[in-house]
C-alpha positions in Angstrom: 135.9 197.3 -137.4 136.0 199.3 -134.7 137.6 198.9 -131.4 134.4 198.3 -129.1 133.3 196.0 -131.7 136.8 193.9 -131.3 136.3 194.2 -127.7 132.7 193.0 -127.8 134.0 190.1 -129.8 137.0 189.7 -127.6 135.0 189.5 -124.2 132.9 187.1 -126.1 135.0 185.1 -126.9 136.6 184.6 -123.8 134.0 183.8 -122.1 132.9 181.4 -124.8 136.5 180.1 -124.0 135.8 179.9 -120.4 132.8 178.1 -120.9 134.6 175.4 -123.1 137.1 175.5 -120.6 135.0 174.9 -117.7 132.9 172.2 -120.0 135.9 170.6 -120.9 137.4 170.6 -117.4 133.9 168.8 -116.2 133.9 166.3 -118.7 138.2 165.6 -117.5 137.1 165.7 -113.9 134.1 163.4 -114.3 136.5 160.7 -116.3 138.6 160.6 -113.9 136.3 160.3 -111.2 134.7 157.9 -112.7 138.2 156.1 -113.6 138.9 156.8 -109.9 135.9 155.3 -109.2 136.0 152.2 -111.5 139.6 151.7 -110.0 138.7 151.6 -106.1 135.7 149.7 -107.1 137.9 147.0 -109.0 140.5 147.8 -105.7 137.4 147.1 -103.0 136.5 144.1 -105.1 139.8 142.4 -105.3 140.3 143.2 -101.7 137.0 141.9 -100.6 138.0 138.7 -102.7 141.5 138.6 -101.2 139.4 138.5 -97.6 137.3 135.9 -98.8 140.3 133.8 -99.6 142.4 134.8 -96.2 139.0 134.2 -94.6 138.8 130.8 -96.3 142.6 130.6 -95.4 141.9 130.9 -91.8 139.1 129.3 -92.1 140.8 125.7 -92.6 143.8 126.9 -90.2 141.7 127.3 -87.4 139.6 124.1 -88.8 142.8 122.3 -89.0 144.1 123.8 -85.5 140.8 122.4 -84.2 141.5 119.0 -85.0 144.9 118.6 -84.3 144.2 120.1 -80.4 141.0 117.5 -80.4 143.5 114.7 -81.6 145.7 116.2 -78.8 142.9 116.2 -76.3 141.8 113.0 -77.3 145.4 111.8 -76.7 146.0 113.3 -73.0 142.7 111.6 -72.2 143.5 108.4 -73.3 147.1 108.8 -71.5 145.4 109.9 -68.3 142.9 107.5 -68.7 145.8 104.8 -68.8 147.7 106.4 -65.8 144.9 106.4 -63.9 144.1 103.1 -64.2 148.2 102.4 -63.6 147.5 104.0 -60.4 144.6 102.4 -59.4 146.1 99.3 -59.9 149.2 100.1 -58.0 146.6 101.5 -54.7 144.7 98.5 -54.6 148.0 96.7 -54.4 149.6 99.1 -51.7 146.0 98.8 -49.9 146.5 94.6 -50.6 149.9 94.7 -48.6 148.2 97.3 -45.9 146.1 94.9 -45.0 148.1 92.0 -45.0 150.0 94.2 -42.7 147.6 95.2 -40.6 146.6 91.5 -40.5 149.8 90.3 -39.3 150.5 93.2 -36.7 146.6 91.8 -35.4 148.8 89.0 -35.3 151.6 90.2 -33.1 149.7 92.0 -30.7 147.6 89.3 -29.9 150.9 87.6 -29.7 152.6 90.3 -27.2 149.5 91.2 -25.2 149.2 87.0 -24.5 153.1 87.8 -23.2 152.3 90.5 -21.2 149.5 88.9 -19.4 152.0 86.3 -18.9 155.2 88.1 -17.8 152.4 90.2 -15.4 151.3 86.4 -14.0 154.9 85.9 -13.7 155.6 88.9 -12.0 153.0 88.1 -9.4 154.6 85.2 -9.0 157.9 86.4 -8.2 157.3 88.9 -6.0 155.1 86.6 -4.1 158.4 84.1 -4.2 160.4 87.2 -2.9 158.2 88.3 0.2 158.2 84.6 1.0 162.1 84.3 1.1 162.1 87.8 2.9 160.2 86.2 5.4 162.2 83.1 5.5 165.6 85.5 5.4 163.8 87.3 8.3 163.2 84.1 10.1 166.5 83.0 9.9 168.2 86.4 11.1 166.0 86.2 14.4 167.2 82.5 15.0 171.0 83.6 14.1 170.6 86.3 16.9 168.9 84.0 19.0 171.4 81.2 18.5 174.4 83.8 18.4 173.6 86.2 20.9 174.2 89.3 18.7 172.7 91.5 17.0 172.7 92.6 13.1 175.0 95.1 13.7 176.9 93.7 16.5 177.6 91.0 14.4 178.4 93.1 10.7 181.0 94.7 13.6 182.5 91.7 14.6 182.9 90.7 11.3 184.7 94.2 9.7 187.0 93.8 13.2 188.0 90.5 11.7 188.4 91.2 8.6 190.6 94.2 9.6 192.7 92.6 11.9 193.4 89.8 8.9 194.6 92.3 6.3 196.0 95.0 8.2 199.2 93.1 8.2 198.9 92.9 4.6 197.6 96.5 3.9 200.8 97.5 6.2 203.1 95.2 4.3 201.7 96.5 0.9 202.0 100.4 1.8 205.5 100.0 3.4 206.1 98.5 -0.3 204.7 101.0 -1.8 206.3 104.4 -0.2 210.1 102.7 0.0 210.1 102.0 -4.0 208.8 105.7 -4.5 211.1 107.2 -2.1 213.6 105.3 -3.3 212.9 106.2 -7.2 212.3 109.7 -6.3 215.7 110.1 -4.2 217.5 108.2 -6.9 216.4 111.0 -9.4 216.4 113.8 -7.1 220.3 112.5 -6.4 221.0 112.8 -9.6 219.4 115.8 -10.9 221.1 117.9 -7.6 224.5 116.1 -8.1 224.7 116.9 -11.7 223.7 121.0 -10.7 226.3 121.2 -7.1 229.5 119.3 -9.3 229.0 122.2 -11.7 228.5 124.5 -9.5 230.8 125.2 -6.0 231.3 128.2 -4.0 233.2 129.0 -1.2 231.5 127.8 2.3 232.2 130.5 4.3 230.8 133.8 3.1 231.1 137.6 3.9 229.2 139.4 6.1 229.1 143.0 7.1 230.1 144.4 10.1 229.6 147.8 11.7 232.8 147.9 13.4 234.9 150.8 12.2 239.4 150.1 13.4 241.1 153.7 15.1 244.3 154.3 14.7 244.4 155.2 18.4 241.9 155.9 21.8 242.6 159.8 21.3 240.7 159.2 18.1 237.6 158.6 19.9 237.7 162.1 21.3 237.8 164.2 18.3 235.2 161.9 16.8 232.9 163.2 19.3 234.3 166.4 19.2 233.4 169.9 21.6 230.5 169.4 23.5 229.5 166.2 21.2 228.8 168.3 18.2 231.0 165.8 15.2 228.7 162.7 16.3 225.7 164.2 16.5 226.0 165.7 13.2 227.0 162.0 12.1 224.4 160.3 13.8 221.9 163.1 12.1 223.4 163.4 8.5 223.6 159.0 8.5 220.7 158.4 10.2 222.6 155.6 12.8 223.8 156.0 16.3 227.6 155.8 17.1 228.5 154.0 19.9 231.7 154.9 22.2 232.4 152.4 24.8 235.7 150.7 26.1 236.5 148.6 23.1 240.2 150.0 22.1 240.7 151.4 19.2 237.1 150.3 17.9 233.9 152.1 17.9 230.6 150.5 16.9 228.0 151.6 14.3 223.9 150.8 15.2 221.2 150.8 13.0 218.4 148.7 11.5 219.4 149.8 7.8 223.1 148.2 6.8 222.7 150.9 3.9 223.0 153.4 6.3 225.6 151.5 8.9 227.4 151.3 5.5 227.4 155.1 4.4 228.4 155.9 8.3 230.7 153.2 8.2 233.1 154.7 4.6 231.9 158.7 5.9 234.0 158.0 9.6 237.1 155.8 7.5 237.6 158.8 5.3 237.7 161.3 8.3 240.0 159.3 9.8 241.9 158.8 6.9 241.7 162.8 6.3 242.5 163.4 10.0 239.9 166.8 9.9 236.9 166.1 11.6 234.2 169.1 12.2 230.4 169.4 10.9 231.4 171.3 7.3 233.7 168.4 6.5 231.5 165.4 7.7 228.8 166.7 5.8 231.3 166.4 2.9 232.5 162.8 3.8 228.8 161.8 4.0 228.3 162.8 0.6 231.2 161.3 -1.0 230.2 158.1 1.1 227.0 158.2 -0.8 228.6 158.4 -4.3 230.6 155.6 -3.2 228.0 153.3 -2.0 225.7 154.2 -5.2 228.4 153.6 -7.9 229.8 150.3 -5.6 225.9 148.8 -5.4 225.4 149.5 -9.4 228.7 147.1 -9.8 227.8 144.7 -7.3 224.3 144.6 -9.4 226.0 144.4 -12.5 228.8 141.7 -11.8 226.0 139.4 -10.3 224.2 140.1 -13.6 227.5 139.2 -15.3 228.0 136.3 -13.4 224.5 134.6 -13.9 225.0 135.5 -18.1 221.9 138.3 -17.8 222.3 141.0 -20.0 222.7 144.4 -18.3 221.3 146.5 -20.9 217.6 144.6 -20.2 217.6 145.5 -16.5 216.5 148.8 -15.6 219.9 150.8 -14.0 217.7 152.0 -10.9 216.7 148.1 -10.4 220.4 147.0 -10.5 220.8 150.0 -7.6 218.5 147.9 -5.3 219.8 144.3 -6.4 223.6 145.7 -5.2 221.9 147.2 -2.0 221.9 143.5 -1.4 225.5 143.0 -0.9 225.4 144.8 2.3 221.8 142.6 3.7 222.4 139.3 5.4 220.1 136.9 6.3 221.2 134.2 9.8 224.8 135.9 8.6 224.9 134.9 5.0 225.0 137.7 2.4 221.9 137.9 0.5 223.3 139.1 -3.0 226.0 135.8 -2.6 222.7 133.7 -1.7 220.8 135.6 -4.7 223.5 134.6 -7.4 224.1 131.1 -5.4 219.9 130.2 -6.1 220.1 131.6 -9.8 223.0 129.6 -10.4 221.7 126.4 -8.9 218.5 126.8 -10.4 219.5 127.3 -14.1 221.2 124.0 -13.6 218.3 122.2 -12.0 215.7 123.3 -15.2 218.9 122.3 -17.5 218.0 118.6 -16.0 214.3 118.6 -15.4 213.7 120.5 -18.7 212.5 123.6 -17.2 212.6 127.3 -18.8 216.4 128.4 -17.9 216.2 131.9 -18.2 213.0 132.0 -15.9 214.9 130.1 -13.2 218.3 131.8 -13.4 216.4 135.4 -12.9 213.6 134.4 -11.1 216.3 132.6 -8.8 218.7 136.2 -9.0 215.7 138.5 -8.1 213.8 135.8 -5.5 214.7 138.1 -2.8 214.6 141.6 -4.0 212.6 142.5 -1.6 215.0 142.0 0.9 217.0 145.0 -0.4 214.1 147.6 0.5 212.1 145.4 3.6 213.6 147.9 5.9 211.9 150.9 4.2 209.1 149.8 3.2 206.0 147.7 4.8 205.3 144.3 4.2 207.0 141.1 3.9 209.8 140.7 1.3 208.1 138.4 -1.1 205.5 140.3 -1.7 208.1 143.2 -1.7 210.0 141.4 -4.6 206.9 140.7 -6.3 205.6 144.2 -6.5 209.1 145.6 -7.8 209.6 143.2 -10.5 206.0 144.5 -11.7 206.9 148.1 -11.5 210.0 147.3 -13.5 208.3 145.5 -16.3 209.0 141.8 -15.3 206.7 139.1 -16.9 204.6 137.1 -14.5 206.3 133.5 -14.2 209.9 135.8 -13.4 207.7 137.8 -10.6 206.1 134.5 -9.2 209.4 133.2 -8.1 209.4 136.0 -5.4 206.6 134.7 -3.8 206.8 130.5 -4.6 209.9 130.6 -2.8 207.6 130.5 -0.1 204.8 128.5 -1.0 204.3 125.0 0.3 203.1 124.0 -3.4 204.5 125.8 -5.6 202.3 126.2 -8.9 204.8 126.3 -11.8 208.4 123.8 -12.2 210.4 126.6 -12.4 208.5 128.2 -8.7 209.3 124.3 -7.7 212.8 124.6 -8.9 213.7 128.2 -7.8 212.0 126.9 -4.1 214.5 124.0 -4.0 217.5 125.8 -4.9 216.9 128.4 -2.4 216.6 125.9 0.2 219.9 124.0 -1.1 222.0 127.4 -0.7 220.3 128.0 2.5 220.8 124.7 4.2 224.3 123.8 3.2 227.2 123.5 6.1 228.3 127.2 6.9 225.9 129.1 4.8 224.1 130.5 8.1 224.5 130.7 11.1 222.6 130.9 14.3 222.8 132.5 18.1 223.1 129.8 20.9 219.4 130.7 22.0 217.9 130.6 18.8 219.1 127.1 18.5 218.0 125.8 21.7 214.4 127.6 20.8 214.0 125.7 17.4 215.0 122.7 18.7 212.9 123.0 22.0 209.9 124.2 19.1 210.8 121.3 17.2 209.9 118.7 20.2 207.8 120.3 22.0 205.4 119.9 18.5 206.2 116.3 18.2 204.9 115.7 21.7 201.6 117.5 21.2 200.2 114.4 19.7 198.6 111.4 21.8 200.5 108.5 22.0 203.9 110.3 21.7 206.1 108.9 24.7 208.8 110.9 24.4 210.8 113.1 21.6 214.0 114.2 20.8 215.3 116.5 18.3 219.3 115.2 16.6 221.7 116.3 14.0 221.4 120.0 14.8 217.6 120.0 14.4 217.4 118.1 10.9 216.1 115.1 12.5 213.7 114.5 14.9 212.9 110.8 16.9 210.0 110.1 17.9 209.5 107.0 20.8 205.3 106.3 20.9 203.6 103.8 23.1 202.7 100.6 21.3 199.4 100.1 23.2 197.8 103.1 21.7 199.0 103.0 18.3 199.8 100.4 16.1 202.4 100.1 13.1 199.8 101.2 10.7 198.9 104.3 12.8 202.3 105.6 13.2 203.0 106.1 9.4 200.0 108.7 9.8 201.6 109.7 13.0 204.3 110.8 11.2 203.0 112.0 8.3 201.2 114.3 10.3 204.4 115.3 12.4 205.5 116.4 9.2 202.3 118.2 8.1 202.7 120.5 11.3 206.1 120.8 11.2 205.7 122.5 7.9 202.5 124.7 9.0 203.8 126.1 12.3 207.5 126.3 12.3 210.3 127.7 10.2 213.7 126.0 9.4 216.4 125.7 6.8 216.5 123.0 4.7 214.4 119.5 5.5 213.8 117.7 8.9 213.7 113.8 9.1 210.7 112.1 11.3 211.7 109.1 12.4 208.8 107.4 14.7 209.7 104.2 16.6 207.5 101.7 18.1 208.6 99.0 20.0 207.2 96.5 22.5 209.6 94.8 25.3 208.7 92.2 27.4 211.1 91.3 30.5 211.0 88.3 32.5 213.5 86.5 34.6 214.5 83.1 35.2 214.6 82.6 39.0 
């Protein structure tokens, strides 16, 4: 055969190949399409019957859902039914007892409006009673007055006059009672409290007091002290601050000035001059100086021994402060040293609040640094406690330890220890020898001391006794009466205190006495 022929044959039977191929693929594809087919047919109808039975399922659930909530339904409707009629039952027996209630409280207001209209007859009644015994009471008064010949008034008058002239006897008796058994308790305890402080504590009477006086050796001393043409005291009088006075005293010359600070520094600069025996400007300029050390370092020890003394510790005062508490050695007050007086009240006074139960440490420096002020009232302006009060400030003092500069000289005193530190100033300033006075100032305070006992009405005649500390007054019994003269003398006493100034504590002793005098002829 040839080769076109085998490729005729060839291409023919491919393509018959293809088309059995193809034919053959058709038939595959069409089974299994319609296998497919038969398979989700028999798939859709199972499913469809699988709904039909969950259909049916759910059906009967929600059928048997149904009835049970219609059983449940049924169920709340009976039990609300049953409530209902529960409350009902219970309303018409709360509207049963409102009514009875209401019934009864008809009841008790007709019972309280019947009262009312009785208490208002009653009332009537009363006051109708009342205006007739007013008029009666009036009728009465006017036939009293008639009968008595007085008045309403005249008569109430008449009867306090009585009345006080019956029981002022007994009011005197009962007020004389009363004011000895205080005075007597009080002085009891005050006895004791003051006798328990002085036995522990005793000082000498008689104190020290500075002097201005400066002892020469001879008269011809008294010439080179003033020197060529007056040139050595002036340049002491300048560098000092004092004025040196020459007179006819032998062998003494004086020292004046209002500072004793300054008296004192004149005072040691002229005794180491003398003592030196070369006396010209350059060199008093020099013993000035080393008077000044001197003074400085002896006023820190007096400071600190009275600190010492009273058991305050020197390290807590500030060193400038314990300067100006020495600079008290050298102040007197009526002659007695204020830095002995100073340590005398902060002694007393720490014993005192021992007794009373008072703060000790307030009282002993309180009582030390009272009069501070005194130390710098001649430099500066102002009276000394408030001086003292403002120092202790400056220097850090706590407030109830400043107040005792001032309470000292309050009437009332606001604190114990203001109280105590008061008292104990007064004790060291009144006892025998502690101060002393001129022969006019005596006779003025006691001339002061009468002449303000006289000033009231009724006061016969008064005398002042005991170097001033007592004071008798002699009234006339037909102006005042016993009960009158203890307010008499209270208010002796009350003026005393206001207006004048003494040591210590004055007696008022008022007398009254009635003498009658007859003879026998």
């Amino acid at each position: 055969m040839s080769i076109p022929l085998l490729i005729g044959l060839l291409i023919v039977g491919l393509a018959l190949g293809a088309i059995m191929g193809y034919w053959y693929r058709q038939t595959l594809g069409k089974k299994a399409a319609n296998q497919a087919e038969a398979k989700a047919e028999k798939m859709l109808s199972e499913a469809k019957s699988k709904q039909q039975e969950i259909l049916q399922h759910t059906k009967n659930e929600q059928q048997q859902l149904l009835l049970e909530a219609k059983e449940k339904s049924i169920a709340l409707i009976e039990e609300a039914k049953r409530e209902e009629q529960t409350r009902r039952h219970d309303l018409q027996e709360q509207q049963h007892r409102l009514e009875k209630r209401e019934t009864l409280f008809d009841a008790k207001l007709l019972e309280v409006e019947e009262k009312k209209t009785k208490l208002e007859e009653k009332t009537v009644e009363i006051e109708n009673i009342k205006e007739s015994i007013r008029t009666i009471k009036e009728e009465q008064v006017v036939k009293l007055q008639e009968v008595a010949g007085l008045t309403r008034e005249q008569a109430l008058e008449h009867l306090l006059q009585k009345v006080e002239q019956e029981s002022q006897e007994a009011l005197m008796s009962r007020l004389r009672k009363m004011e000895q058994v205080t005075e007597e308790e009080l002085e009891v305890k005050s006895r004791k409290v003051l006798s328990l402080a002085l036995t522990r504590f005793a000082s000498s009477v008689s104190t020290d007091t500075t002097t201005t006086s400066v002892e020469l050796p001879n008269d011809e001393m008294k010439g080179r002290i003033i020197g060529k043409e007056g040139r050595n005291i002036k340049a002491i009088e300048m560098l000092t601050g004092t004025e040196i006075i020459v007179d006819d005293t032998p062998q003494a010359i004086t020292i004046s000035g209002f500072s004793p600070i300054r008296r004192q520094v004149a005072k040691r600069a002229l005794e180491a001059l003398i003592k030196d025996g070369r006396i010209h400007p350059a060199r008093i300029e020099e013993a000035v100086q080393e008077a000044k050390k001197s003074l400085a370092q002896d006023l820190r020890k007096a400071g600190e021994e009275a600190l010492y003394q009273l058991g305050i510790p020197v390290s807590s005062i500030d060193p400038k402060l314990i300067s100006i508490l020495g600079r008290m050695k050298y102040r007197t007050s009526y002659g007695q040293n204020a830095l002995q007086h100073s340590i005398e009240v902060g002694t007393i006074s720490g014993m005192i609040a021992e007794e009373l139960g008072a703060d000790v440490f307030v009282c002993k420096k309180g009582g030390l640094f009272h009069d501070i002020g005194k130390a710098v009232d001649h430099d500066m302006q102002g009276a000394h406690p408030e001086i003292g009060y403002n120092i202790m400030k400056k220097f850090g003092f706590p407030e109830e330890i400043c107040y005792q500069s001032i309470a000292h000289h309050e009437d009332h005193p606001r604190t114990i220890e203001g109280a105590v530190v008061k008292a104990a100033d007064a004790i060291s300033g009144a006892r025998p020898g502690a101060r002393k006075q001129s022969l006019e100032q005596f006779i003025q305070r006691m001339e002061e001391l009468e002449r303000t006992a006289s000033t009231f009405d009724g006061v016969e005649k008064a005398y002042a006794i005991q170097a001033g500390r007592e004071i008798r007054v002699f009234i006339q019994p037909q102006k005042i009466d016993d009960l009158s003269a203890f307010k008499l003398a209270k208010d002796i006493a009350n003026k005393i205190e206001a207006e004048l100034s003494y040591p210590g504590e004055i007696k008022i002793t008022v007398i009254r006495e009635t003498r009658v005098i007859e003879y026998a002829r």
